[in-house]
N, C-alpha and C positions, 0 to 999 in steps of 0.2 A: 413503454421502453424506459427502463433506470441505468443509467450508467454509473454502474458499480465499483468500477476502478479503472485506473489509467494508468496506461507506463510510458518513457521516452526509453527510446533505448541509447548504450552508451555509446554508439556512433551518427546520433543524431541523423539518422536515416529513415525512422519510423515513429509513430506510437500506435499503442494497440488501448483496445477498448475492451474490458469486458462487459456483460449487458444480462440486465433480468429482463423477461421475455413473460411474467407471471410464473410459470410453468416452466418452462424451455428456457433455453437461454442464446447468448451471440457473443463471438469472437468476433470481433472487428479490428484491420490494423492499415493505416496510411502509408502512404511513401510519403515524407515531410516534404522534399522537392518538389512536388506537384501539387502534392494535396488528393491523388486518387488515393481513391478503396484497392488495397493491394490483397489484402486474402480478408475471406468474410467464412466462416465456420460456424453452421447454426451448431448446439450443443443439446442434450436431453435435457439436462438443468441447469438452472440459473447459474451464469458464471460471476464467481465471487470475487475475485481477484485475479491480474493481471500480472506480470512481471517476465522481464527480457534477464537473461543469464548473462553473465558477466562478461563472455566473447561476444556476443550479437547474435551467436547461432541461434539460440532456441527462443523461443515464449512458450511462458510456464502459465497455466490456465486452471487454476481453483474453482472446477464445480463443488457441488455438494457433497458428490457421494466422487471421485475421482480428479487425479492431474494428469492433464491434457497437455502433451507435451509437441511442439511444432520445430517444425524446423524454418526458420522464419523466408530461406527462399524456396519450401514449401519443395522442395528437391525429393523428399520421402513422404509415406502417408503419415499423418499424428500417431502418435501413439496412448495409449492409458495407462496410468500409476493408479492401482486400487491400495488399499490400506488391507492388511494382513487378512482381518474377518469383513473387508467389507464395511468398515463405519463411517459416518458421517463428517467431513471432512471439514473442523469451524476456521482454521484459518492455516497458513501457508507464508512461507519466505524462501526465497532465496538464499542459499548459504554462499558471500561471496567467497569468488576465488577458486571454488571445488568442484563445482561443476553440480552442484545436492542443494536439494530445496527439504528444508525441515518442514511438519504440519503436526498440527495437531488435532487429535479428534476427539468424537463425542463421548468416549468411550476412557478418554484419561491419557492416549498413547502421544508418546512425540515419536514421531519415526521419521528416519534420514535415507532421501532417497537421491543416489545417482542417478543422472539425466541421459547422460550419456552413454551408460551401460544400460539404463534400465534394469536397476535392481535394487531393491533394500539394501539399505548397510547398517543400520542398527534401528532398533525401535525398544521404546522402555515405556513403561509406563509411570505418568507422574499424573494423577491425577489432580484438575485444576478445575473446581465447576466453573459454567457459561464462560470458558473464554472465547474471545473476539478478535482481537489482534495479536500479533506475533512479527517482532522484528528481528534481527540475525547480528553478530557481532560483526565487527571486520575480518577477526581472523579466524570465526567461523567455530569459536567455540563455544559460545555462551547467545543463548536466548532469551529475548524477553517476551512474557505474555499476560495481555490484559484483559482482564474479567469485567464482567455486567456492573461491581460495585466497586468501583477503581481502586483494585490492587492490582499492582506489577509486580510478576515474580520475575527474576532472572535464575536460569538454571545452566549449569554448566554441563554440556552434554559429551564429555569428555570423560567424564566420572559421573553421571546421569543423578545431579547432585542439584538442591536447589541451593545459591549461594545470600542471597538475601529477597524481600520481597519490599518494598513501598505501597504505601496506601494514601492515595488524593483525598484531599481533603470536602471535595464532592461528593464523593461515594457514588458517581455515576458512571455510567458505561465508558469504557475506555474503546474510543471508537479507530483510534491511530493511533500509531506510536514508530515514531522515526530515529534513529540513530544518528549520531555527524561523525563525522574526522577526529573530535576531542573528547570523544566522551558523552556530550550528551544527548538526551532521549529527548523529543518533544511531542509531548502527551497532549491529544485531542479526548476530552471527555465533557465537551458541552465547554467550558473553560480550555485554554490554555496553558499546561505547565510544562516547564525544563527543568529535566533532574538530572545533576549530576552525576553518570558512576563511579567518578572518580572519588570526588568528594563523598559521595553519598547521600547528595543535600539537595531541596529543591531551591532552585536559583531564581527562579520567575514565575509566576501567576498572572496571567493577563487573563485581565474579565473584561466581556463585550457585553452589549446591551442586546443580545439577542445568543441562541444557542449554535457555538461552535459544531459540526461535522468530519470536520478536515483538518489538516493543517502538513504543513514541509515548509523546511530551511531552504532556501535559496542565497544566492551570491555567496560561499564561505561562512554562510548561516549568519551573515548580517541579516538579511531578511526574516519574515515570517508570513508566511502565505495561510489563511484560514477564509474556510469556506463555511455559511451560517445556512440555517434551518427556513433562511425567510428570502435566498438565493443572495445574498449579498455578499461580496466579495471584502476582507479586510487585510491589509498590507502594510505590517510595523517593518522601520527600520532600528536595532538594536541598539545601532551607537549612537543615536539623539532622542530613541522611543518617541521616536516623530508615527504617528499611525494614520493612514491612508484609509479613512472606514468610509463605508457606505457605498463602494465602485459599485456601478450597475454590473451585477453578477450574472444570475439567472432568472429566469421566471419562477424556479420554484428552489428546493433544496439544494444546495451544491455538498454533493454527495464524495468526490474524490479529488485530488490535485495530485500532480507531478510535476518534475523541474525539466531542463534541458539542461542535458551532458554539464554546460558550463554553468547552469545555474541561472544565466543571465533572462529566461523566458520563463512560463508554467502553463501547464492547461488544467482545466477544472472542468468535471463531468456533473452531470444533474441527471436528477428526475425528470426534469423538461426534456429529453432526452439528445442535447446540445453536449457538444465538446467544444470550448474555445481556447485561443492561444492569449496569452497574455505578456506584456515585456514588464518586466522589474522595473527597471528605470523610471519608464514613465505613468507605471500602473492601469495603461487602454488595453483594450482589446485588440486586438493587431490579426486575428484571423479566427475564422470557424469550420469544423472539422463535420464534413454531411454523413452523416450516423446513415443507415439506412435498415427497415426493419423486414 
């Protein structure tokens, strides 16, 4: 069991799990109050990513080939978002604010689906080989997406326009890539980078002695939460670059992270198949989340 992604949602009343199964896959999601298993959805294939929509109503559910759309008190049955011919679906965001989660697939298409209507609203074709991740603007007009050999395009899908693209200085997989409040992006590619949009400049490069997976801003993006290939857990603070390495993380890769509502907690998902909760503050482990397969 890989726990492939994690979300909190913004009423801090849940997180969900998505989960590779080999073959199959698993929706999994908490009540945060208790700590029970509140809905559990096995899926055909592996579920790639996770995400709560911006009212709380729904989690949006990135298999391969489909999004799995819920209604989070599970009031109505799921429903499925197929891509126009059917292609294979490499990654997925949430468009905040609109109720539309952009994807992009194997095939070169970006296309913008309403969750609530269930239906297409546009799709275009931009093709971008092996991308991987895909983060969404704030105001929902502009995407970014990362490829196998770290370039970031942003494209503005308003005018289905690429506006500029960045290239890491690793040239390896761009495995995350998160947005903040001011502008910048924080790229998970094995390294650590913050770029800019504003400026257009990368602002930081934090190298670990072991390979990054993960990474999210917490507290106001004073923080930086990054999860390593050897399950260790790493935690900088920005305004003294004071860095908290080596927390006992997991037994094996820590594969995803997310924050709470306020920022002031995270959980981190592995291939040891563990979800745990963690506080900013003090960088411990403060709870563990029973996956179940």
């Amino acid at each position: 069991m890989n726990i492939n992604s994690i979300a909190w949602s913004n009423d801090d009343k849940y997180i969900a799990a998505g989960i590779g199964l080999g073959t199959t896959g698993m929706l999994q999601v908490w009540n945060r109050k208790n700590g029970d298993l509140a809905i559990e959805l096995p899926t055909t294939d592996e579920v790639i990513t996770v995400q709560f929509s911006e009212n709380n109503m729904y989690i949006i559910a990135n298999t391969i080939y489909n999004l799995i759309i819920i209604h989070v008190d599970m009031s109505t049955d799921p429903y499925y978002i197929y891509t126009s011919d059917h292609s294979r679906i490499l990654c997925a965001s949430v468009l905040k604010y609109n109720h539309s989660v952009a994807t992009y697939d194997e095939k070169g298409k970006v296309s913008i689906f309403n969750i609530e209507l269930n239906e297409l609203q546009k799709e275009f074709d931009f093709r971008i080989l092996d991308a991987i991740s895909l983060e969404t603007s704030f105001d929902g007009r502009y995407i970014f997406i990362g490829d196998k050999f770290g370039l970031i395009i942003c494209i503005d899908i308003s005018v289905n326009t690429e506006m500029y693209s960045v290239k890491l200085q690793s040239s390896s997989v761009v495995q995350s890539i998160q947005l903040n409040h001011i502008g910048e992006l924080l790229v998970c590619d094995g390294e650590i980078t913050i770029y800019n949009t504003v400026s257009k400049l990368i602002t930081k490069n934090i190298k670990i002695n072991t390979w990054a997976l993960c990474a999210n801003f917490l507290k106001n993006s004073r923080y930086i939460a990054a999860g390593c290939i050897d399950g260790k857990l790493h935690l900088w603070d920005r305004w003294s670059d004071y860095s908290k390495t080596d927390l006992s993380g997991h037994n094996q890769p820590i594969t995803c992270i997310c924050a709470s509502p306020d920022e002031s907690f995270f959980a981190t998902g592995s291939i040891d198949s563990s979800i745990k909760v963690w506080s900013v503050q003090t960088g411990l482990e403060i709870a563990q989340l029973k996956t179940r397969q």
